[in-house]
N, C-alpha and C positions, 0 to 999 in steps of 0.2 A: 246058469252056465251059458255063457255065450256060444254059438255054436262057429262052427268054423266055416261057412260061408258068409258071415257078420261078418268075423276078423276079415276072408277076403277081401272084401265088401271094402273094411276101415281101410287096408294097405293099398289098395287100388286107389282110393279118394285124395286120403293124405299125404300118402308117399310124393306124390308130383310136387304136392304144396311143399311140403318140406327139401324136396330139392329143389327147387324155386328160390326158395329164402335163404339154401346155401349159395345160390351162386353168387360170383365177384359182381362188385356195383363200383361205378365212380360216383364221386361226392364231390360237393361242393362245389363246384363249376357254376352255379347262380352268380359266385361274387364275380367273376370274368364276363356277367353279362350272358352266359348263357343261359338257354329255359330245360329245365327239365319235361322230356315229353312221355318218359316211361310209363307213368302210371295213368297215359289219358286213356279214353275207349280204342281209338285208334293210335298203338302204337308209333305208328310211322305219321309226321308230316309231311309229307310227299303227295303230291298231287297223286291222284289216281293212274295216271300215264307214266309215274316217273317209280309206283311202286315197284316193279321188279329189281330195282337197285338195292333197294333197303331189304333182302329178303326174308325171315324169320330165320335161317337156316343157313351154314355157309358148307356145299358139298366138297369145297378143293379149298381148304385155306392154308395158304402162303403169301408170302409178300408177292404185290403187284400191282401195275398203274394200269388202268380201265380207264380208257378216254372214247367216247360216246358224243353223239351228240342227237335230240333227239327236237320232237316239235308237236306242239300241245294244239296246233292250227292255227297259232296268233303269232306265237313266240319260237325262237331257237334259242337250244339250251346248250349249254356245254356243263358236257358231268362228264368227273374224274373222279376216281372211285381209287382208295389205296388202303392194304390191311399192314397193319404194325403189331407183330407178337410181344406180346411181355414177358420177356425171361424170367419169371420171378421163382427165385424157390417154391417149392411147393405148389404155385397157382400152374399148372402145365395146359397148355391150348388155351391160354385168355388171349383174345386179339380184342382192338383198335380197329374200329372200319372207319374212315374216313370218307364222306362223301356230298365234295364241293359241285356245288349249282349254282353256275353263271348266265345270266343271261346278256347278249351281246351288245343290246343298247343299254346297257345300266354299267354303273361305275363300282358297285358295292354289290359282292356276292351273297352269297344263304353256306354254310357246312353244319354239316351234322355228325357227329364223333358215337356210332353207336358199339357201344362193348360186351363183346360174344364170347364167351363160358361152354368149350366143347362145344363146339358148334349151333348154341341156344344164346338169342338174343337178350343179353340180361340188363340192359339200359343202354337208353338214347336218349342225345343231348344235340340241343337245336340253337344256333347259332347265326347272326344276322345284324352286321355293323350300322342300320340303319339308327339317326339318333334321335328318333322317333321313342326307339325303342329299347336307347342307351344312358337312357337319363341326360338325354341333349346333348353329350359328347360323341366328339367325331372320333370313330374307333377304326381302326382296320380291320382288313382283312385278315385270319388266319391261315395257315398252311404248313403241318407239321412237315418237320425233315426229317429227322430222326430220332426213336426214344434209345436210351441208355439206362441201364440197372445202376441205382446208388443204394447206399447204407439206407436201408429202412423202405425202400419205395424207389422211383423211379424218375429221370426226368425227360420231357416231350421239348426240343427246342422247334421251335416256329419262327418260318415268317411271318412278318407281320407289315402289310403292304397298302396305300392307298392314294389311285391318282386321282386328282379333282380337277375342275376347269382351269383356264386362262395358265395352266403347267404347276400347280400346287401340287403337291405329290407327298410321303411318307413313304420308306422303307426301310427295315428293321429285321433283328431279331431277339426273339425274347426265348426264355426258358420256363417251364412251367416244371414246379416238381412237386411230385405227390407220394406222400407219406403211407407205407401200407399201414392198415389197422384190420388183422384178419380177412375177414373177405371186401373190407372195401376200400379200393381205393381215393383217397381221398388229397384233393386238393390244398396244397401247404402254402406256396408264395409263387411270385414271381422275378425273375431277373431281367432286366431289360439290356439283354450284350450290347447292342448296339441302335442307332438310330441315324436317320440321313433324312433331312428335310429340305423341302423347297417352298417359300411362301407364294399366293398369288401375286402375279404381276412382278414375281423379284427374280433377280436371275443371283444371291447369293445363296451359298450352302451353312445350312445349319447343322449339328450333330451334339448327339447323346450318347454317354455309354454307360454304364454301371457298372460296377468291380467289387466282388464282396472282400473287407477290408475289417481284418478281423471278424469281431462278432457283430458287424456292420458291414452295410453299402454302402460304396460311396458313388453317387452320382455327378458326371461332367458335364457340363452345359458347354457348345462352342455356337457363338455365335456368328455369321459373319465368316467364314473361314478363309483366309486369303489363299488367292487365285494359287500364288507361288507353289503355297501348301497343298493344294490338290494335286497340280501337277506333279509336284515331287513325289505325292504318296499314291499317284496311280488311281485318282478316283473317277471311276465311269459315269455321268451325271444319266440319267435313264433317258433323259429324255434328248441330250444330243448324240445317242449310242442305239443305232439300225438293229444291231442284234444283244442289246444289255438283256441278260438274265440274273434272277436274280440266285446266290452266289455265296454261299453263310463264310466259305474260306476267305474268299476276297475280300469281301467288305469287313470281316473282322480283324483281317491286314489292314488294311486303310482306316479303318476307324482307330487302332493302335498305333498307327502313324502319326495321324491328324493330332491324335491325343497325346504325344510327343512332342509337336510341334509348333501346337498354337495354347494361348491359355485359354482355360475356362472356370468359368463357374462353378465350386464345389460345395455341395450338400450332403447329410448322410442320412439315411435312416434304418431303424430299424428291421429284422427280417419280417417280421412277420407286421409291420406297417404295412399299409394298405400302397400300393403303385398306382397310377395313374388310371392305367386301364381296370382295376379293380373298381367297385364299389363300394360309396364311402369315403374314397379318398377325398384328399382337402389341401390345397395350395397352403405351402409353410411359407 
């Protein structure tokens, strides 16, 4: 017979374990180029000076922008810190913490997306455009704006933003949506709404948008966009605009504009084909 401070013994040990393995997890985020860092020794990649950000624990969770900035003795950082709930039937208190680190002489940030279950940190996902560490493509920056409940899961639309020398630049947004399956959330495709480029050394405008089209995307290539057609459709170029913000109403006005007005290039694929930003992908 077992006696009954054994059993306490077992419930004390196991129990933690077993609620552990229930809480919500995201998946699949490797193919967007992110690293999974949950299961390393040290949960957080955060510099040692920059852990109180990432805490184990969140005592007041509600949406909110946390703007900080903080300095390591070499460096100045700029961290924004923002929490996104997930409505989801059933799952009650899962947040989204989001938390971007810039530092001021570099062009390409670090975020990290870690996801809390009742106030317990139950995965973090680490994130970093360098193409070092992108399979040699030049990837932007992320920056969620806001998620929305859909049939089955959820989706996160983001910016997606990157200037480079001599005025090259990218700005965009894309939608990421993730399929529940029980407790994990999991990673399904992505949309790429819109896109606004500028080449080195060019002073013309490029643009991309994507439109799901049927049981298909269809992607628009503009090359070249004449001057007339910006002007008409109101488009802010970032870099001759003192206070350009970036804007997901406006520019998906103007890129429905432009997309009116000029022709381009049409492709389609697949939903669950690979996009550009994903891994894997491969030029048709």
């Amino acid at each position: 017979m077992i006696s009954l401070s054994r059993c306490l013994v077992f419930i004390v040990v196991v129990a933690p374990a077993l609620f552990a393995q229930d809480r919500v997890r995201l998946s699949g985020l490797d193919r967007l180029y992110f690293e999974h860092t949950a299961d390393k020794t040290d949960p957080s990649p955060l510099p040692s000076y920059l852990a109180e950000f990432l805490p184990t624990e969140i005592k007041n969770l509600r949406p909110r922008k946390v703007l900080n900035k903080v300095n390591d003795g070499e460096m100045e950082y700029d961290i924004e810190i923002r929490d996104f709930r997930l409505p989801l039937s059933e799952l009650s208190d899962v947040w989204i913490r989001q938390i971007i680190l810039g530092k001021q002489s570099e062009r390409i940030t670090s975020l990290w997306w870690a996801l809390y279950d009742h106030g317990h940190r139950s995965d973090t996902w680490f994130y970093h455009a360098d193409p070092d560490r992108t399979d040699h493509k030049i990837l932007p920056n992320y920056e969620i704006v806001d998620l929305s409940v859909t049939d089955g899961g959820f989706d996160l639309r983001l910016y997606a933003w990157m200037f480079r020398p001599q005025g090259a630049y990218s700005v965009g947004g894309k939608t990421f949506h993730f399929a529940r399956r029980d407790n994990v959330l999991e990673f399904s495709r992505v949309l790429n709404n819109f896109g606004f480029f500028r080449f080195y050394d060019a002073v013309e405008i490029s643009m991309m948008v994507e439109r799901r089209s049927g049981a298909q995307i269809k992607l628009l290539d503009f090359d070249n966009v004449r001057e007339q057609t910006l002007r008409s459709c109101k488009f802010q170029d970032p870099l001759d605009t003192d206070d350009w913000v970036l804007d997901w109403t406006r520019m998906e006005k103007q890129a429905s504009c432009i997309a009116q007005n000029e022709n381009g290039r049409s492709s389609y694929r697949e939903p669950d084909q690979p996009s550009f930003v994903e891994r894997g992908w491969k030029a048709r």
